[in-house]
PAVEXKOL-261608 format. One record per residue: residue number from 0; chain; residue in one letter; x, y, z of N, C-alpha, C in turn. Coordinates in steps of 0.1 Angstrom, whole numbers, plus 5000, padded with zeros to 4 digits. Each point is the difference from the previous one (the first is absolute). Last residue first. Layout:
BEGIN
NUM A A X Y Z X Y Z X Y Z
...
This chain:
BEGIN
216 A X 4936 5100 4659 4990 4990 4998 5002 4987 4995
215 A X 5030 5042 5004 4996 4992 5016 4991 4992 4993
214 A X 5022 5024 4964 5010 4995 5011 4992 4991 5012
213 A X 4978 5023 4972 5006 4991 4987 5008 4992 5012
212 A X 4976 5031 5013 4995 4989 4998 5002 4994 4998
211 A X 5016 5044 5003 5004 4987 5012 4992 4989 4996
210 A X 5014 5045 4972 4989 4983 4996 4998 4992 5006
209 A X 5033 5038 5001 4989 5005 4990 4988 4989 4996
208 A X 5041 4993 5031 4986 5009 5010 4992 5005 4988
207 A X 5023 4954 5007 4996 5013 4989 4997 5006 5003
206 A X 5039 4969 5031 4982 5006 4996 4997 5006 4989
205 A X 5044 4992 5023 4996 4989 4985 4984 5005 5001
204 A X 5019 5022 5037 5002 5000 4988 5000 4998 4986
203 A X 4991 4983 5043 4988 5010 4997 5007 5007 4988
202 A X 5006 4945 5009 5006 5017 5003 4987 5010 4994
201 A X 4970 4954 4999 5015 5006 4993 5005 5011 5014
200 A X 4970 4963 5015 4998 5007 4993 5014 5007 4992
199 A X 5008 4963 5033 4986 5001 4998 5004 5018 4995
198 A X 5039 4963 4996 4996 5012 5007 4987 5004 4994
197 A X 5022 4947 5002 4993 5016 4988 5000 5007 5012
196 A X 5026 4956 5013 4987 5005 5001 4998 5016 4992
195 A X 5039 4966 5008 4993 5004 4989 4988 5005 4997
194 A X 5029 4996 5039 5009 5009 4994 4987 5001 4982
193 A X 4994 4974 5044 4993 5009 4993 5000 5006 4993
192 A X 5018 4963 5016 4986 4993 4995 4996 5014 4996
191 A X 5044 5005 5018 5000 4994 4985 4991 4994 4997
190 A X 5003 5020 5040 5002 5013 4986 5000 4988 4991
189 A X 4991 4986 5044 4990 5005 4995 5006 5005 4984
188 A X 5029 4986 5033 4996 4990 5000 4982 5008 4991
187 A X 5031 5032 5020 5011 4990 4991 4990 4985 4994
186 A X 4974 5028 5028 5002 5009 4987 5010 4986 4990
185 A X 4995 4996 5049 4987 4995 4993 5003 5003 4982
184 A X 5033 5013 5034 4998 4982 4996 4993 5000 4992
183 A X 4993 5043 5012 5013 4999 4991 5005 4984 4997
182 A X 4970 5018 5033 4994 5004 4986 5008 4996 4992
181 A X 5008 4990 5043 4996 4990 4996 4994 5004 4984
180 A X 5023 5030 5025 5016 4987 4996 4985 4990 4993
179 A X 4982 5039 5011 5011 5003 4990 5006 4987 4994
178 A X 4977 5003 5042 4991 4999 4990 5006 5005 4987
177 A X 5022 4997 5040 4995 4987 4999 4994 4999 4987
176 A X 5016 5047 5013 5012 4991 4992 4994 4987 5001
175 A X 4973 5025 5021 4995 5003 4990 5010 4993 4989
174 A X 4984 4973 5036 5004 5013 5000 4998 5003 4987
173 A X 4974 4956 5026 5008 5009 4984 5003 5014 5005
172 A X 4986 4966 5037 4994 5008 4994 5009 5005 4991
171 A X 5012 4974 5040 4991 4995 4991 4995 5006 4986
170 A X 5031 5022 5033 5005 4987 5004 4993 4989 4993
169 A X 4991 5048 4992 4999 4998 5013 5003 4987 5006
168 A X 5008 5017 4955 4996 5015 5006 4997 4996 5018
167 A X 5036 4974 4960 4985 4997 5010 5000 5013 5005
166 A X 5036 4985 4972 4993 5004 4993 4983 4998 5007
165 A X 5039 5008 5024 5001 5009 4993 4990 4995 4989
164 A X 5015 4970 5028 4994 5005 5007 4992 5017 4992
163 A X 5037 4963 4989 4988 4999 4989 4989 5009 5013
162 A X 5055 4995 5002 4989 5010 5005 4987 5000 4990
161 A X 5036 4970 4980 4999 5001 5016 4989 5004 5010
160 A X 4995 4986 4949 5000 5013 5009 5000 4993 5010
159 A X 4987 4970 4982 5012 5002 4994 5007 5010 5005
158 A X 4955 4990 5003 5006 4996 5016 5019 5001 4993
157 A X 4959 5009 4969 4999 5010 5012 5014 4997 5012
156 A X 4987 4963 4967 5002 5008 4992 5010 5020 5014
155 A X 4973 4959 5012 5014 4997 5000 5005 5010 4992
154 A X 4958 5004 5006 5001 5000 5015 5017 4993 4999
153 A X 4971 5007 4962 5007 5012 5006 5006 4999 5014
152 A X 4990 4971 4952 5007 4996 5015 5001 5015 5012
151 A X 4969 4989 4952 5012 5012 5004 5000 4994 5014
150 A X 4980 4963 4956 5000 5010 5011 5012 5014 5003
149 A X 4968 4970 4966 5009 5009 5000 5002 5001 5012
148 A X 4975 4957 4986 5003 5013 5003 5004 5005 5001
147 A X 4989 4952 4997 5005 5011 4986 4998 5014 4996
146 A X 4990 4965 5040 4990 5002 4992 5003 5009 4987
145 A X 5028 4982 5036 4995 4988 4999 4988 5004 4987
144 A X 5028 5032 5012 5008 4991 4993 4993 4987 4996
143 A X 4979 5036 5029 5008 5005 4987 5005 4990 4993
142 A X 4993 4992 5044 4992 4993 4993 4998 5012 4984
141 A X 5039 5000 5031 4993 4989 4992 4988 4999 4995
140 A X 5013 5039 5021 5010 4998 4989 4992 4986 4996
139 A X 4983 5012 5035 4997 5009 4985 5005 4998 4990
138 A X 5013 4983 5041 4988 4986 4995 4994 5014 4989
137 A X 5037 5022 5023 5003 4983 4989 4989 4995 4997
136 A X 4989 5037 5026 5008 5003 4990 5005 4989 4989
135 A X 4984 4992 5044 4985 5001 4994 5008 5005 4987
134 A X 5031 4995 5030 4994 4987 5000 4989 5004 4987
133 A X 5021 5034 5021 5005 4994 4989 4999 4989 4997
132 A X 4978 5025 5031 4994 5007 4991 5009 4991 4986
131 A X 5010 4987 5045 4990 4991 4997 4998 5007 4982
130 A X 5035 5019 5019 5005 4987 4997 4985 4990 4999
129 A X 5001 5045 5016 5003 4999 4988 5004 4984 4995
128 A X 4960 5016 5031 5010 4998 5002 5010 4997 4986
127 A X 4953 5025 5031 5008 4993 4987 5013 4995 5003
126 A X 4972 5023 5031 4994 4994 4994 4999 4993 4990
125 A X 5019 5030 5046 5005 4995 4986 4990 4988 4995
124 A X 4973 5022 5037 5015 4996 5000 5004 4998 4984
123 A X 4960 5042 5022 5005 4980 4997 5012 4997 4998
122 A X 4984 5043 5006 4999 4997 5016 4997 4980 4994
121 A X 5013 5042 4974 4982 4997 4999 4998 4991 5007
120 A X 5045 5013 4998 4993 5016 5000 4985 4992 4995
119 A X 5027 4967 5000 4998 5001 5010 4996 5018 5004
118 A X 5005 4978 4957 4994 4993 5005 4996 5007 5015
117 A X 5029 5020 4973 4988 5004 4992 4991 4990 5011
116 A X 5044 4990 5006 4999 5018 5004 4980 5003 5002
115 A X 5024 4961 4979 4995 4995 5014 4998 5012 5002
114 A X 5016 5003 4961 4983 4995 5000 4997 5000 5015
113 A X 5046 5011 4990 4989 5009 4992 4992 4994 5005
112 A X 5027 4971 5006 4999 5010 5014 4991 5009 4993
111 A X 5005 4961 4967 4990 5002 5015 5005 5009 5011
110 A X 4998 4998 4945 5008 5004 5013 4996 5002 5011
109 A X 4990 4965 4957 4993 5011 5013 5014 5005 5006
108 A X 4994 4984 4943 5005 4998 5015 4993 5010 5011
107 A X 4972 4989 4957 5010 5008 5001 5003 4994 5014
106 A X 4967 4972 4969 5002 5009 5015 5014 5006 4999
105 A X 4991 4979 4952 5002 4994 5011 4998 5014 5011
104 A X 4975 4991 4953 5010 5011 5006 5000 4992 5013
103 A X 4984 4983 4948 5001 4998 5011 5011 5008 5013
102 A X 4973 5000 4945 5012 5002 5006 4997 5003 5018
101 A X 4976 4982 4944 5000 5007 5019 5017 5000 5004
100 A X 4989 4988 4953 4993 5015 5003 4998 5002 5013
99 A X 5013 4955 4983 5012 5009 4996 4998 5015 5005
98 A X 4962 4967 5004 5012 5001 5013 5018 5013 4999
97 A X 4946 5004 4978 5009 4990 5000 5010 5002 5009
96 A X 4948 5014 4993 5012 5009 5006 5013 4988 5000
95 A X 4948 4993 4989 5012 5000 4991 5013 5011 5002
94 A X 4966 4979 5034 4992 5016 4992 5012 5001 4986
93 A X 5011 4964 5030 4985 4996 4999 4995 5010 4988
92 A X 5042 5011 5020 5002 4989 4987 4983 4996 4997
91 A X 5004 5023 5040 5004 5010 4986 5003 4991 4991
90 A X 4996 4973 5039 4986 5014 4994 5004 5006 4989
89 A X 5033 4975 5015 4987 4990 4995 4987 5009 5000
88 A X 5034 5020 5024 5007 4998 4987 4986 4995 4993
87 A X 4992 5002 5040 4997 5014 4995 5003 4995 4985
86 A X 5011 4965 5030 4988 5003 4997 4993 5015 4993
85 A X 5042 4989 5018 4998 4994 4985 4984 4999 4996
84 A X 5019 5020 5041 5003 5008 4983 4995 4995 4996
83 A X 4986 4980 5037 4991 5011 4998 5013 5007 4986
82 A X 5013 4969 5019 4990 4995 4994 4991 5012 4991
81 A X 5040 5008 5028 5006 4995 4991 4984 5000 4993
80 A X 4995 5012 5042 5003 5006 4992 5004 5000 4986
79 A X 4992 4962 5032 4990 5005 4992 5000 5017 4994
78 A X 5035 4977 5023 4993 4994 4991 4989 5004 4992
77 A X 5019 5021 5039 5009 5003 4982 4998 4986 4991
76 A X 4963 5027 5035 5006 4990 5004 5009 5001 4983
75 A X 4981 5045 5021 4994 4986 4990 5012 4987 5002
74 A X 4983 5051 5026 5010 4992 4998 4992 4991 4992
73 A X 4982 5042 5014 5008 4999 4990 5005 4988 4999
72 A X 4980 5001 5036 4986 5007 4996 5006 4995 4985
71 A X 5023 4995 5037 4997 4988 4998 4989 5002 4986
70 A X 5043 5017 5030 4994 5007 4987 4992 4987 4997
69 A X 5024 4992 5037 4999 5012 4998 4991 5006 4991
68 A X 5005 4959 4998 5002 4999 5015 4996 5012 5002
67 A X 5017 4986 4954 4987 4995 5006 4993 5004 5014
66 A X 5038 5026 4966 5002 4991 5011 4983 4999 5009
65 A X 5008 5019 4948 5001 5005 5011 4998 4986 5012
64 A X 5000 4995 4948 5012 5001 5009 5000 5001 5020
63 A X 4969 5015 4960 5000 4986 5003 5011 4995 5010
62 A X 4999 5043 4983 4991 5000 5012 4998 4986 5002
61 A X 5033 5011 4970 5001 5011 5010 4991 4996 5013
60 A X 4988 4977 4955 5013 4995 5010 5006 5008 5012
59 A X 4984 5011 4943 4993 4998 5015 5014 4990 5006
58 A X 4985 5020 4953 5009 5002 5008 4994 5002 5014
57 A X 4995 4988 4943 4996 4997 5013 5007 5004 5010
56 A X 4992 5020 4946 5008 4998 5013 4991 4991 5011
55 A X 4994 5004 4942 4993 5001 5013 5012 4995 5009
54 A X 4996 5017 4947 5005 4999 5011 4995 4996 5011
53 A X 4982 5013 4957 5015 4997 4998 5008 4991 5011
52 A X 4948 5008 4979 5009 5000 5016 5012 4994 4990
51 A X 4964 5003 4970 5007 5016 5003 5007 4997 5013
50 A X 4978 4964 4989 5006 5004 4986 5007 5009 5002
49 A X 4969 4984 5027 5009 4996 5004 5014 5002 4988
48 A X 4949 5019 5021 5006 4998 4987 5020 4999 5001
47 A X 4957 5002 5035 5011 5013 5000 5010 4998 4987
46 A X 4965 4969 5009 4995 5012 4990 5010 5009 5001
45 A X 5008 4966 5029 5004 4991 4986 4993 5011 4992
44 A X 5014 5016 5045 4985 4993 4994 5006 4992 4983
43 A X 5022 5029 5052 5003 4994 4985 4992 4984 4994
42 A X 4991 5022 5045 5012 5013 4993 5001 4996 4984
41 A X 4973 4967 5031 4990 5011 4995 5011 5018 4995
40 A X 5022 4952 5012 4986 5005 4985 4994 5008 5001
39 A X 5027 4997 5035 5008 5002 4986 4989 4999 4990
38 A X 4994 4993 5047 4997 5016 4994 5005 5001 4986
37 A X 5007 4964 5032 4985 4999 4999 5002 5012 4993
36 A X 5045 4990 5009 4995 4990 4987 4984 5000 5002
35 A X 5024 5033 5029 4997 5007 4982 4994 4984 4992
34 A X 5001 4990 5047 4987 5014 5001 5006 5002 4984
33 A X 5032 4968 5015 4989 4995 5005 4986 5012 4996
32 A X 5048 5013 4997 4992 4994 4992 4990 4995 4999
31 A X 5005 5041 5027 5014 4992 4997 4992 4990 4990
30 A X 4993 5055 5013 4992 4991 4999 5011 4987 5002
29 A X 5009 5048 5009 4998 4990 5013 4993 4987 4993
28 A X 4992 5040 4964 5013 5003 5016 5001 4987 5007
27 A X 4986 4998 4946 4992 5003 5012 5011 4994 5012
26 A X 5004 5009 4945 5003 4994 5009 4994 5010 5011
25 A X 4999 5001 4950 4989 4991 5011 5002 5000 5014
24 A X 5015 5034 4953 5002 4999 5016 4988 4992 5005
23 A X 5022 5008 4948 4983 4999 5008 5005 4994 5009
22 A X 5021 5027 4958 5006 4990 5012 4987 4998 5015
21 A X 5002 5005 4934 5001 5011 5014 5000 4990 5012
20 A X 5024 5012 4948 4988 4990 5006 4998 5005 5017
19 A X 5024 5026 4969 5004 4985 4992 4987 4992 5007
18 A X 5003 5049 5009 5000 4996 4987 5004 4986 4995
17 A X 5024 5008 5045 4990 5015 4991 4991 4993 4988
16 A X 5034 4977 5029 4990 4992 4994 4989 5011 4995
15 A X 5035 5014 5032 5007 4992 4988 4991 4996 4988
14 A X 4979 5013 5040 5005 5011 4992 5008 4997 4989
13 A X 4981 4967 5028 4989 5006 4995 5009 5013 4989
12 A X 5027 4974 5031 4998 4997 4994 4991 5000 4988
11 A X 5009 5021 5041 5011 5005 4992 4998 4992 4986
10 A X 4963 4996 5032 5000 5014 4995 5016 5002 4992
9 A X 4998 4960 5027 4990 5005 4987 4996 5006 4994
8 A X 5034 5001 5036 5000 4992 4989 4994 4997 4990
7 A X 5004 5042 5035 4996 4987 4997 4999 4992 4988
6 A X 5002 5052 5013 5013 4992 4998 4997 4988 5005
5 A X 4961 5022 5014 5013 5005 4995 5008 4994 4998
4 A X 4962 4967 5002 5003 5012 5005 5009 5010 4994
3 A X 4985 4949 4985 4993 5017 4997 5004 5017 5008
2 A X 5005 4955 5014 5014 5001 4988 4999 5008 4998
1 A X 4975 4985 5038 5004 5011 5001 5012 5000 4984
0 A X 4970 4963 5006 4992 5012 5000 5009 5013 5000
């Protein structure tokens, strides 16, 4: 939900995409898989005409992740996290969304002093933990692999950086350098399904302005 923000990932990637096709924000704050695989058909309908999706992201795990005990509301067991991708996957293949066209986003690393901060200024304990969040991270990666899908490793990708603390605004949450580093995976892995996409209408130059008809219709 928050890509769309200022300097968020989706919004960086909407602007690249001016005029070539446009970037439709599904994602909902706090939801984890178990709640988007009941909501996914009603975001994307086999009438949403599967000809024109170029692309569809999955990106969950943040909240699947969260430590059962604690966080019981968000947590999903990492089995049935797993289930719950492939079961999305098998949706969008149901609506003719092929597997080559999804792309799977692992949980970014937790910086759990950051987070514990955030936890206990709302009077709860650390509620994640990075070594579980990278548990749920690999069963993304596989089941990508098990179902012939693109994935972006971000939760290993991010941890390369010593100080991967810098791409979180609060020890869970995309900064603004998070949402750069992930716009910019996503991009390297997008330009060459898009690089051939037509720019919708002409330059305003190529126009006739003694005949725009000639030109826009």
């Amino acid at each position: 939900q928050f890509s769309f923000q200022e300097n968020g990932w989706g919004s960086a990637l909407a602007e690249r995409l001016v005029r070539k096709c446009d970037v439709v924000n599904r994602g909902v704050s706090g939801y984890n898989t178990r709640w988007a695989k009941l909501i996914l058909p009603r975001l994307i309908t086999r009438s949403t005409s599967a000809e024109s999706t170029v692309v569809v992201t999955i990106f969950f795990g943040a909240n699947d992740s969260a430590l059962k005990d604690l966080n019981p509301k968000q947590h999903v067991p990492l089995e049935e996290y797993s289930a719950n991708l492939k079961s999305m996957i098998q949706y969008l293949k149901s609506v003719d969304i092929t597997e080559d066209r999804i792309i799977l986003i692992t949980p970014p690393p937790l910086q759990e002093s950051a987070w514990e901060k955030e936890c206990l200024a709302k009077g709860d304990k650390l509620n994640r933990r990075n070594a579980t969040t990278g548990e749920y991270a690999q069963a993304c990666v596989q089941v990508a692999r098990d179902c012939g899908t693109d994935v972006l490793d971000l939760w290993t990708l991010m941890q390369k950086d010593e100080d991967f603390s810098s791409y979180l605004s609060d020890g869970l949450h995309l900064s603004t350098k998070g949402n750069s580093f992930l716009a910019a995976q996503l991009w390297s892995r997008l330009e060459k399904k898009l690089s051939a996409l037509p720019s919708l209408l002409p330059y305003w130059r190529d126009v006739d302005h003694t005949n725009p008809e000639a030109s826009l219709l």
